[in-house]
C-alpha positions in Angstrom: 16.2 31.3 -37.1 18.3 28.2 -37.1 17.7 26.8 -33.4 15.3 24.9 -31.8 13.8 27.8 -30.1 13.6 30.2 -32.9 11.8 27.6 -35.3 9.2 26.2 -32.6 8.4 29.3 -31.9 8.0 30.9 -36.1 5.7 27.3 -35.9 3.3 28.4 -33.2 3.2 32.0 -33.7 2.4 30.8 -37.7 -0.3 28.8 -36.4 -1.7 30.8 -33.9 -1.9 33.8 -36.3 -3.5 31.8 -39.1 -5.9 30.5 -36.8 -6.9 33.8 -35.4 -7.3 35.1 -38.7 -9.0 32.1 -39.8 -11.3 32.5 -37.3 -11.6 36.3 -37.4 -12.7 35.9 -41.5 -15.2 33.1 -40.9 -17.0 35.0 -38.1 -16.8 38.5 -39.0 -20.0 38.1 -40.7 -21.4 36.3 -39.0 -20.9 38.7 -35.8 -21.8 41.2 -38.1 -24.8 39.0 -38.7 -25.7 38.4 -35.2 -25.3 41.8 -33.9 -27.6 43.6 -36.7 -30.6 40.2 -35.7 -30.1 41.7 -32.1 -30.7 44.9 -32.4 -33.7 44.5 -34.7 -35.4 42.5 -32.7 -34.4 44.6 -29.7 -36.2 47.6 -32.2 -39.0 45.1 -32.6 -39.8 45.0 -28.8 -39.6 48.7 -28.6 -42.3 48.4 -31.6 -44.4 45.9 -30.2 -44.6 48.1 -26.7 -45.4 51.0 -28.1 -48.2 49.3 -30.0 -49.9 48.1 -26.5 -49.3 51.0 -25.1 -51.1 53.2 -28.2 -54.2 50.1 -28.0 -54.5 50.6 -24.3 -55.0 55.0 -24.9 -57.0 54.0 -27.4 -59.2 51.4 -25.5 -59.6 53.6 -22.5 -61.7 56.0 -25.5 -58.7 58.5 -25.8 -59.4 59.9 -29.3 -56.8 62.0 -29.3 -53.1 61.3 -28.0 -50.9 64.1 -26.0 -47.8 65.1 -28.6 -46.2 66.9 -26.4 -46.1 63.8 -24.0 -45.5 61.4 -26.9 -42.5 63.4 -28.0 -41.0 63.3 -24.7 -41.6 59.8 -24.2 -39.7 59.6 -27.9 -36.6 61.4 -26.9 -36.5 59.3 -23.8 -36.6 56.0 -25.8 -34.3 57.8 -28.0 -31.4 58.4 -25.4 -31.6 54.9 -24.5 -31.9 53.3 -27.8 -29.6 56.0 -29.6 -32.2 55.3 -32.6 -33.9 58.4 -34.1 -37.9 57.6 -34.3 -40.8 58.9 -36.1 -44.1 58.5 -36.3 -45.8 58.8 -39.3 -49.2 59.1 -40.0 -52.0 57.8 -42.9 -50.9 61.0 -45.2 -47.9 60.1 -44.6 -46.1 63.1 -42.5 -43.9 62.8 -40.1 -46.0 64.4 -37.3 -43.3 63.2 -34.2 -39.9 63.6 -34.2 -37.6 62.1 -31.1 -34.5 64.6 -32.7 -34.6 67.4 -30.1 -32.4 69.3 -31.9 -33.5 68.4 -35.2 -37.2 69.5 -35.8 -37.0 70.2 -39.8 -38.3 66.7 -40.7 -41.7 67.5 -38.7 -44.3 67.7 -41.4 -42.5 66.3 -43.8 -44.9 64.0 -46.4 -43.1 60.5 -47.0 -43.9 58.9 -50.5 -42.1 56.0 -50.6 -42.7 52.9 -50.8 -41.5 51.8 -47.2 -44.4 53.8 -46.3 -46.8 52.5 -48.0 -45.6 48.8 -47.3 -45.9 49.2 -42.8 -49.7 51.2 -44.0 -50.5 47.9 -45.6 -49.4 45.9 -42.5 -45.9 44.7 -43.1 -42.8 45.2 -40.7 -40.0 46.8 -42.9 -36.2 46.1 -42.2 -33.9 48.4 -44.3 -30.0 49.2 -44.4 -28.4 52.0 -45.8 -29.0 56.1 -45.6 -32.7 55.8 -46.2 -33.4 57.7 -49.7 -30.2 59.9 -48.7 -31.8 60.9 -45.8 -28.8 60.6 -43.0 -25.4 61.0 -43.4 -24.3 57.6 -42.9 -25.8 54.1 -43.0 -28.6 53.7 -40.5 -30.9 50.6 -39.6 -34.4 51.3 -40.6 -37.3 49.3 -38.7 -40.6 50.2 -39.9 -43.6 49.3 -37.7 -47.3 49.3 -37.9 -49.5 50.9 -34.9 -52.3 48.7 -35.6 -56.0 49.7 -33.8 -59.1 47.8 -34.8 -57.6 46.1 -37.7 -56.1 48.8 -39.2 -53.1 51.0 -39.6 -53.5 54.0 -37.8 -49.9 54.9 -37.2 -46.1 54.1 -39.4 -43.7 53.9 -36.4 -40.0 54.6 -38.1 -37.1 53.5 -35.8 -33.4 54.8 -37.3 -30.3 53.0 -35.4 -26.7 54.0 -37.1 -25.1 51.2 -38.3 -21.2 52.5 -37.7 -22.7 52.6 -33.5 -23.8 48.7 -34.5 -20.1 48.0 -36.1 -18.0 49.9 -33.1 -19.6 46.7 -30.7 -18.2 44.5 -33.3 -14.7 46.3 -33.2 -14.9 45.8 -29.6 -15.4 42.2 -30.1 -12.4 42.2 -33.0 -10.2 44.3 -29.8 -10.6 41.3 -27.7 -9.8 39.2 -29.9 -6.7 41.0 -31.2 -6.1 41.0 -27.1 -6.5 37.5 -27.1 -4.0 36.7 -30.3 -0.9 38.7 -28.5 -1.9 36.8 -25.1 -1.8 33.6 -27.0 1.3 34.6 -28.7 2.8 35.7 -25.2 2.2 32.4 -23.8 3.2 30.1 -27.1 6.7 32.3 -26.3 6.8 31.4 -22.8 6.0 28.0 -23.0 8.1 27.1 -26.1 11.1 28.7 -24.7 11.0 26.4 -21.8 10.0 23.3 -23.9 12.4 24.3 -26.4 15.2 24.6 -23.7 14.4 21.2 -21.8 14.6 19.4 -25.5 17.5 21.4 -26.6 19.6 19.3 -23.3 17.8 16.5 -23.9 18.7 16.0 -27.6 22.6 17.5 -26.9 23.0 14.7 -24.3 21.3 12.3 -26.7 23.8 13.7 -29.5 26.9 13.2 -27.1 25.9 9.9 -26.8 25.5 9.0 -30.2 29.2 10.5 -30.7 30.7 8.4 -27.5 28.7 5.5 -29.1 30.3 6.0 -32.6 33.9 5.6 -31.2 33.3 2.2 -29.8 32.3 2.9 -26.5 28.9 1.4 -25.3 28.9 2.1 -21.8 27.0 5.7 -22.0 23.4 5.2 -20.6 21.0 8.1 -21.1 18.9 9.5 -17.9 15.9 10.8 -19.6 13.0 10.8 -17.5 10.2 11.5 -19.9 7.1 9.8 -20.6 6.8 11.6 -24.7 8.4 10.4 -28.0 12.2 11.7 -26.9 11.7 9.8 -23.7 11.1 6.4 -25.8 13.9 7.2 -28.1 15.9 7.6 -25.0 14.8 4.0 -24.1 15.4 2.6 -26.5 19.1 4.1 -27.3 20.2 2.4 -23.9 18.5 -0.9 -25.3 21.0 -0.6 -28.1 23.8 0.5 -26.1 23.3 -2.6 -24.3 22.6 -4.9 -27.0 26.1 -3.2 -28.5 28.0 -3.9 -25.9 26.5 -7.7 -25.9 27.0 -7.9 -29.6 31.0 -6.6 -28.7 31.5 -8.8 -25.6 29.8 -11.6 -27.8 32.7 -11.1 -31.0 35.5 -10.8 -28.5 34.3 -14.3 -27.2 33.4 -15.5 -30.5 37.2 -14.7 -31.3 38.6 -16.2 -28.3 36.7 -19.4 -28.8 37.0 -19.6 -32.6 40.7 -18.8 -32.2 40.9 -21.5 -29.6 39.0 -23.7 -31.4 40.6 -23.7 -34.4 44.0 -23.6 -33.1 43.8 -26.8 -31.1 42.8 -29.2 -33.9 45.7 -27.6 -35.4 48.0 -27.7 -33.0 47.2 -31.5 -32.7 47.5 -32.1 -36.6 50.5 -30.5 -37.4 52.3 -31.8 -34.1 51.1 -35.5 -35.1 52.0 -35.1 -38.4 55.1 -33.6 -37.3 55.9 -36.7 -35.1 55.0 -39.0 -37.6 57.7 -37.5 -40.3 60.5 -37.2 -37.8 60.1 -40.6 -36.7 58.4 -40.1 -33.4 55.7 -41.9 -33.4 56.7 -46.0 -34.3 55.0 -47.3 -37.2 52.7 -49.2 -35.5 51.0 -46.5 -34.0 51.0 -44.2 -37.0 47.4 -45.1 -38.5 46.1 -44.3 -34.8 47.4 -40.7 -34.8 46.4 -40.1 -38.5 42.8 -40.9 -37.6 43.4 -38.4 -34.6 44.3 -35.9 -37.1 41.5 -36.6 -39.9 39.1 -36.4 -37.4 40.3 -32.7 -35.7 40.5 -32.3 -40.1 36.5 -32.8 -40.0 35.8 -30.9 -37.1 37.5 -28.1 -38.5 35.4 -28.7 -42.1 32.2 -28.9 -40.1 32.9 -25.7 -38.4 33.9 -23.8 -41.4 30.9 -24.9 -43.3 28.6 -24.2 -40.2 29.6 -20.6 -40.3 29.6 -20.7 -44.7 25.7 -22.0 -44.0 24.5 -19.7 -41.6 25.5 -16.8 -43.4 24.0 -17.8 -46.6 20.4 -18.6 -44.5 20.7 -15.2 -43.3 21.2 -13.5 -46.6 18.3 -15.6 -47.9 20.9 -17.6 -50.4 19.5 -21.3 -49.3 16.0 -21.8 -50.9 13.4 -23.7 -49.2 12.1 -26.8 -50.9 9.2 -27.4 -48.6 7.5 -31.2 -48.8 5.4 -33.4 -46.5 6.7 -35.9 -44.3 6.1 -37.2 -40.9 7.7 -34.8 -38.3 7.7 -38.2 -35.1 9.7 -40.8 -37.5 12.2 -37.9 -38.1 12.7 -37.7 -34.3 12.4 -41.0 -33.9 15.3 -41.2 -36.6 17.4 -38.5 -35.0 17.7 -39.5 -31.8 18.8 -43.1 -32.9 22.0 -41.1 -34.3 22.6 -40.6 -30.3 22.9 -43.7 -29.1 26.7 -44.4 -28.2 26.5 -41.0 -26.2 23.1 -41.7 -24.6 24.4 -45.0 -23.3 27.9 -43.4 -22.5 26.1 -41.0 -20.0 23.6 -43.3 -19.1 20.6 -40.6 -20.0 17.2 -41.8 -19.9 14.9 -40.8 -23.1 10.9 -40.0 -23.1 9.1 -39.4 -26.3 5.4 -38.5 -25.8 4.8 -38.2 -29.8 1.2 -36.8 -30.7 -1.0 -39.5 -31.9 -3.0 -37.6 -34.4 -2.0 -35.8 -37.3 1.6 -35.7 -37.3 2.2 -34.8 -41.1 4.1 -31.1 -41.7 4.7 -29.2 -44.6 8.5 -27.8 -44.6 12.0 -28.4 -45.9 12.9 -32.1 -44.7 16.7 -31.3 -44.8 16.3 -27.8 -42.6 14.2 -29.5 -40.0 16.4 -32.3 -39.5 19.3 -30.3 -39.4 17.2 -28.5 -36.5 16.3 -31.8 -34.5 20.0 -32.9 -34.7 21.3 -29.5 -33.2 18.8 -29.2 -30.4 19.4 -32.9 -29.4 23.4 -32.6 -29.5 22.7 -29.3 -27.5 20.3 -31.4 -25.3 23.0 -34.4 -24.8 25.9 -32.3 -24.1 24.6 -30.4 -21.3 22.4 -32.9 -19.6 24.0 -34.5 -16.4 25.4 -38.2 -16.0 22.1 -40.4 -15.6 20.0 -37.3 -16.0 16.6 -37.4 -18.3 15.6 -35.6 -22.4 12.3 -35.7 -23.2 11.7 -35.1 -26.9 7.5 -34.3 -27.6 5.1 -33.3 -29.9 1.6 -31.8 -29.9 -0.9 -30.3 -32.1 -2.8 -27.3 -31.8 -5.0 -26.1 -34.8 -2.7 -26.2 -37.7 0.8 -26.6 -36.4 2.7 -28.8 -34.8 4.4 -27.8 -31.5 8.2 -30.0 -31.5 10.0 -30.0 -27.9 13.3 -30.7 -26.9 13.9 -30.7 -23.1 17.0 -31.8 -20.8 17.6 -31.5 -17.3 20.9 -30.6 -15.9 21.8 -27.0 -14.9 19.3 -24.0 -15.3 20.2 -21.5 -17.8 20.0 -17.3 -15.9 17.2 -15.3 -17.9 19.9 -12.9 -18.7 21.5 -15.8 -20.5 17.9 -17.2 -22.3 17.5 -13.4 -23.6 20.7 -13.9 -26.2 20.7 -18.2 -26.5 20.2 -18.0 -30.1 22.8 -15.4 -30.7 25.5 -16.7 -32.5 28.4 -18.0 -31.2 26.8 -17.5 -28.0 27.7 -20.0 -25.3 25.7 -20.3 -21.8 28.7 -22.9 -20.6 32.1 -21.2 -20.5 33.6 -24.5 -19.2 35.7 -26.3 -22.1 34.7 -29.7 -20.9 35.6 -32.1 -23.9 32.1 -32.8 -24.3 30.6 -29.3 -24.3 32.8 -27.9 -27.3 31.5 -26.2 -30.1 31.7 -23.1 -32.4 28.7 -21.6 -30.4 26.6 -21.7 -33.7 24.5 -24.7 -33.4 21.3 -22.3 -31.6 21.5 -19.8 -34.2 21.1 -22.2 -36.8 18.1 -23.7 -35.4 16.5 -20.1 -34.9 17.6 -18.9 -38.4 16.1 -21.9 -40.0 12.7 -22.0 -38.4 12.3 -18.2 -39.2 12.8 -18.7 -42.8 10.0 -21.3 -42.6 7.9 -18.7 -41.0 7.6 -20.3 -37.9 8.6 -19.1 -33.8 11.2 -20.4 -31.4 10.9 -20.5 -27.6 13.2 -21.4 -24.8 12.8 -21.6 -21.0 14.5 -22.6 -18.3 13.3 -23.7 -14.5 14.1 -26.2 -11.8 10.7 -27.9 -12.2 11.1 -28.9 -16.4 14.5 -28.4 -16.6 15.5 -26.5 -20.3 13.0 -26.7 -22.9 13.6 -25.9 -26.6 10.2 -25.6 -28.5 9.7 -25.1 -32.7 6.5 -24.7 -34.8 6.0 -26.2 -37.8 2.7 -25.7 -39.9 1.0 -28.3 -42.2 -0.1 -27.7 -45.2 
């Protein structure tokens, strides 16, 4: 049984049967148990009323009882107990029988010990054939008719025990009834379970093929609220996050090609100049600077790439020391201030006045700052506003870097730190880049430990937010 159906189903009928028998072993002696308690005590009550019955003859000053009445009273109690009864008297012989057909035990003298235990006044409870007696296991009950404080009467009650076990096979019927039910319904029920997974999983399996061949565009339509429905979920997450992930190295491609083969293009067709004799003389050093500098952009780029793949393979050991996290921003933003004045942006630094001291890797974190305030600087507007703060909660520091200027879409904020990601498509001079300058940041604060946050509205403008802890 090599389908879905066939082993779901070996599983629950497995269990099922186990548990019945299970259950079947663990109470069959105890219904054995129960049943034999019932119907001695039922015997009991039968014992007990005769016994008021035999006081109030005797009270009334009967001396003698009416056998033929008793005996007929017998066989009725008999027929309606199915229990054979004698009554036995001080000499011990059976002087009543309720056996209509049987009469050979009448006068029979009893000299065993069961006897003499009820004429002492004990209530006797035997199994078995009684001294060979029967031919089959009976119940034995013995009873004593007491009058005045003493034993007049041994009352014997016989049940067979097989009549006792046939209610228990009835019980074990129903239950057999019960297992093929059960098993009747596990078949039912896992056939249509097994066929509503069995489409589920084949759709989820063709998927996983169309996926595999480079195509993420398949979404599954699972409506289910179980394990396979979350699966299902969360394979259209990562169809999705594919097809980011392939739109993202296509445009990582396009840019990279196109931003390596413009400095390029530049150096080779000022060098190119230069050596035919182009370019005068006099204007040679100008274009060679030109060309050193597209050189360094390049280097910086390369080396960006080179450095984000070693922090991501865990290559670039922190060395983590204490320094004060405001004079580094303080520093950092000082490296800005050509382009700050060029765009005529207006700083605000609201630096926490407590303590400002952080335990990290100086180097790291300033490579951070310098990122999120380029980032900052490129895309806030002519005349617009960064604000660059600080504030401590418990034992970290919270570092902000916010600009205003055009609101990032929250489908855009969900992949910002993706590399080579780039929310401004424009190729404005001053909003260049390799794309790679967020995914540093992010990299670099998780390998400190620490959480990165990013929001965009019209009332703050774009915030960029760091933790760092002290020590």
């Amino acid at each position: 049984m090599r389908s879905l159906f066939g082993k779901m189903l070996a599983i629950y009928v497995a269990v099922i049967v186990i548990s019945f028998i299970a259950l079947i072993t663990i109470l069959s002696s105890t219904f054995e148990e129960y049943f034999m308690s019932q119907k001695e005590k039922m015997l009991i009550e039968q014992c007990e009323k005769i016994q008021q019955q035999y006081v109030k003859v005797y009270e009334r000053g009967s001396l003698f009882i009416d056998k033929e009445r008793l005996k007929l009273e017998m066989e009725a109690l008999d027929r309606y107990l199915n229990a054979r009864i004698w009554w036995v008297n001080r000499l011990g012989e059976i002087y009543i029988d309720s056996e209509i057909d049987d009469a050979s035990w009448l006068g029979e003298k009893l000299t065993y010990e069961e006897v003499e235990e009820v004429f002492k006044g004990y209530v006797i409870k035997r199994k078995g054939r009684f001294k060979n007696h029967f031919e089959e296991s009976v119940l034995t009950i013995g009873y004593p008719i007491i009058v005045d404080n003493k034993v007049e009467i041994a009352l014997f009650m016989h049940v067979p025990i097989p009549e006792i076990k046939r209610t228990i096979s009835d019980v074990y019927r129903i239950t057999m009834a019960a297992l093929i039910f059960s098993i009747l319904v596990a078949f039912i029920g896992v056939f249509f379970l097994s066929r509503n997974l069995k489409k589920d999983i084949k759709n989820l399996n063709d998927a996983v093929k169309f996926i595999s061949k480079g195509n993420f565009d398949k979404k599954l339509n699972i409506t289910r609220n179980d394990e396979l429905g979350e699966l299902a979920q969360n394979f259209n997450n990562m169809a999705e996050d594919l097809s980011n992930l392939e739109e993202l190295r296509r445009t990582f491609v396009s840019n990279l090609s196109h931003d390596i083969r413009s400095p390029l293009t530049s150096i080779k067709g000022f060098l190119q100049a230069i050596l035919d004799g182009t370019i005068p003389k006099e204007k040679q050093n100008k274009y060679i600077k030109i060309a050193l500098n597209e050189s360094e952009r390049l280097t910086k780029m390369t080396n960006d790439i080179l450095d984000l793949s070693k922090m991501e393979s865990g290559e670039i050991n922190l060395s983590k020391t204490e320094f004060n996290i405001n004079n580094l921003l303080i520093n950092e933003i000082d490296k800005f201030e050509t382009r700050l004045i060029e765009k005529n942006i207006d700083v605000e630094l609201e630096l926490s006045g407590g303590n400002d001291i952080v335990y990290a890797d100086k180097e790291q974190i300033t490579r951070v700052i310098y990122n999120l305030i380029d980032n900052a600087v490129k895309f806030v507007e002519n005349q617009g506003k960064i604000g660059i703060e600080t504030k401590s909660k418990k034992n970290r520091i919270y570092v902000s870097v916010k600009n205003t200027g055009t609101i990032i879409p929250k489908e855009e904020l969900r992949h910002i730190w993706n590399r080579f990601r780039k929310v401004d498509k424009s190729r404005g001079e001053d909003k260049g880049g390799s794309g790679l300058g967020l995914s540093i940041v992010k990299t670099i604060i998780s390998n400190h430990g620490e959480n990165t946050e990013v929001r965009s509205s019209e009332d703050e403008g774009t915030v960029f937010t760091f933790t760092l802890s002290r020590k």
